[in-house]
C-alpha positions in Angstrom: 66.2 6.0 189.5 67.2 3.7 186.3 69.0 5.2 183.5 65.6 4.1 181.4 63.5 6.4 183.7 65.9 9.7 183.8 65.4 12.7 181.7 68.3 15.1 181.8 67.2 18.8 181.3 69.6 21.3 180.2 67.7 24.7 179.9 68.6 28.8 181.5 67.9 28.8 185.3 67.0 32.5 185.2 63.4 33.9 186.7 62.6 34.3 182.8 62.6 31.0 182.4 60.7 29.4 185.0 57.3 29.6 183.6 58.6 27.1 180.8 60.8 24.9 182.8 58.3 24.4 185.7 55.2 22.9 182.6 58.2 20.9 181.5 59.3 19.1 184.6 55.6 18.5 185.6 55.3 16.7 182.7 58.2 14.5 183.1 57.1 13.4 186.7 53.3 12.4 185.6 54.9 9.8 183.4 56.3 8.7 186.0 60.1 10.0 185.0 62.7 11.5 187.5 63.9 15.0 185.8 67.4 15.7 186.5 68.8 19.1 186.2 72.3 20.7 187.0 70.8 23.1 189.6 69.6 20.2 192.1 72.9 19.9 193.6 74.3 22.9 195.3 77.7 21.6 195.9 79.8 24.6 195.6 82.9 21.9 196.2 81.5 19.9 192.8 83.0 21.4 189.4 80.0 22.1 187.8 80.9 20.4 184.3 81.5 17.3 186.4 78.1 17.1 187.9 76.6 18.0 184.2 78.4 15.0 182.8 77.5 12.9 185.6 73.5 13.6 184.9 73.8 13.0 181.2 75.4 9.7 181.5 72.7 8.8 184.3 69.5 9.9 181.8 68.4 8.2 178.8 66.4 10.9 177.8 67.9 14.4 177.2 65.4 17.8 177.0 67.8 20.5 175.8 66.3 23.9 175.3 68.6 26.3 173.1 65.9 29.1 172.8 68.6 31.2 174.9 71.3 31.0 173.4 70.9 34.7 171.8 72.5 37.8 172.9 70.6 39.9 174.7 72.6 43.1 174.4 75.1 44.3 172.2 78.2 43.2 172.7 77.0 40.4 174.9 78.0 37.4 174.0 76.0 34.2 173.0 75.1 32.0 176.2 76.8 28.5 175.3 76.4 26.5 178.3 72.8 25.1 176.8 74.5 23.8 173.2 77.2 22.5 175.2 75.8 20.8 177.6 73.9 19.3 174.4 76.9 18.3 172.4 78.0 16.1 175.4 75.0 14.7 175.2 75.2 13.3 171.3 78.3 12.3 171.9 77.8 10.0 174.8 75.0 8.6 172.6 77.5 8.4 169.5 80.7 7.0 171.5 79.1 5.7 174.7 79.3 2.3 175.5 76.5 -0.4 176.2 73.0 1.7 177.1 74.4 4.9 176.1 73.9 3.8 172.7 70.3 4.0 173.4 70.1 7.5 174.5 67.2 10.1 173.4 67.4 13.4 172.6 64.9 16.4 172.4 65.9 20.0 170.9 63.4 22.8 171.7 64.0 26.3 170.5 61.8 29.3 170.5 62.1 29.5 166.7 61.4 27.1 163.7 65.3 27.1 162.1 66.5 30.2 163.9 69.6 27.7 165.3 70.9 26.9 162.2 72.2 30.5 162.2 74.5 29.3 165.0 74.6 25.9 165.1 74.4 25.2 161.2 75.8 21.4 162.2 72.1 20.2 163.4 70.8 20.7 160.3 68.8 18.1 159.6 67.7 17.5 162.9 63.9 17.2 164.3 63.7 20.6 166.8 60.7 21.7 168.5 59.5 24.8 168.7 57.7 26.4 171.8 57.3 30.3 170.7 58.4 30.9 174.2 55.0 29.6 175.8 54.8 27.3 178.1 51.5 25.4 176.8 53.3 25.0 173.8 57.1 23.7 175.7 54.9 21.6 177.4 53.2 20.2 174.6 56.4 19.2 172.9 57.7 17.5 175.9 54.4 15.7 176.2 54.2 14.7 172.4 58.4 13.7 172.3 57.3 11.1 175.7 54.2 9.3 174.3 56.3 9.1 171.1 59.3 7.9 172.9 57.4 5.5 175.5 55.0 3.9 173.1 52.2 5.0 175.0 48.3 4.5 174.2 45.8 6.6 175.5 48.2 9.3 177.2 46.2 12.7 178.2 46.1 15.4 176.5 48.7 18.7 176.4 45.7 20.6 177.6 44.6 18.6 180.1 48.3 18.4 181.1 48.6 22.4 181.2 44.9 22.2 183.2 46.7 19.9 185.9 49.7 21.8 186.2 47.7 25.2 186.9 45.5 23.6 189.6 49.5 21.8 191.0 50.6 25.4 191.1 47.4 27.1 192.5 47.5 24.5 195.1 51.5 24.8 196.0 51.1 28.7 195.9 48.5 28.4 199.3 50.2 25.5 200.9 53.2 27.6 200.4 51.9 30.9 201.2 50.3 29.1 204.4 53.5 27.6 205.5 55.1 31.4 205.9 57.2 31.4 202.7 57.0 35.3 201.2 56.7 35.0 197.2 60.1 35.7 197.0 60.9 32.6 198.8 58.2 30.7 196.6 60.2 32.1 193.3 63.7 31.3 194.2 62.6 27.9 196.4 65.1 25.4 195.3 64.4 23.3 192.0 64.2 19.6 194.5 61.9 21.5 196.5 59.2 21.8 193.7 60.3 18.8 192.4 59.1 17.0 195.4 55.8 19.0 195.9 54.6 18.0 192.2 55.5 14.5 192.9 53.3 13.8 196.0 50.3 16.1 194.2 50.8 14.1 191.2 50.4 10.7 193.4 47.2 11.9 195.1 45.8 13.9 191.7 46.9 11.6 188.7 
């Protein structure tokens, strides 16, 4: 896929997560994006910072979700693989050469101005907040792409949210069908939906 039609997402992998992130890459594919994320490839020989770099400097969009970050627990510390992963990101933009120049960011959080606590350097910066619901992640995604793509006339976040739930009624049977237990469907690898959203998206766009 073309550096102009990759989106780099850096977000938690965790089972608590996966109602937002699945919304979020749904929406990439129906405009016709390729979402990239660290947990595609699963080779245990490839230093994991090296395959993160490698995806940022192949996307020209970047969806990085710091709602996280937090502490669970006492005496747990912060989770800093998401800001990170996003500082590499600005600073390809700010030092890269040629078409890295042109890179795009998006910052979601869970709440309005809770990072500046810990990240009191973005200041300043546009961050969206999604409350931790996944009509509302997905509605910032979907807003931040018609914005970024110039587009006229794009559907709507509901719609959007109305499509996804019908994708993942769909994939639940044709899964379920296929023999897979719902464990299997939970933990199926992140290509693997990837893939099944694509080919519904070309026969239900």
């Amino acid at each position: 896929m073309a550096f102009d039609r990759t989106v780099f997402i850096n977000c938690p992998f965790d089972p608590d997560y996966a109602g937002i992130l699945r919304p979020v890459v749904f929406a990439v594919l129906y405009f016709d994006l390729e979402p990239r994320l660290a947990s595609e490839r699963l080779n245990s020989a490839e230093p994991r910072i090296t395959k993160i770099i490698d995806l940022i400097r192949s996307a020209k969009y970047g969806i990085h979700d710091l709602s996280r970050i937090k502490a669970n627990a006492e005496g747990e510390l912060f989770r800093l693989n998401m800001p990170l992963e996003l500082g590499i990101d600005l600073g390809c933009r700010e030092f890269g050469a040629g078409h890295l120049a042109d890179k795009r960011v998006l910052i979601l959080e869970a709440e309005p101005y809770r990072y500046q606590a810990a990240l009191s350097d973005l200041s300043g910066s546009d961050i969206a907040a999604h409350n931790n619901e996944p009509l509302t992640a997905m509605r910032c995604v979907r807003n931040w792409l018609v914005s970024e793509l110039r587009l006229r006339r794009a559907i709507g976040a509901q719609r959007f949210w109305d499509k996804f739930n019908d994708f993942a009624d769909a994939d639940f049977e044709q899964m379920k069908e296929s023999g897979h237990s719902e464990i299997d469907i939970e933990t199926r690898p992140i290509s693997d939906m990837t893939n099944a959203m694509r080919e519904w998206i070309g026969i239900h766009r």
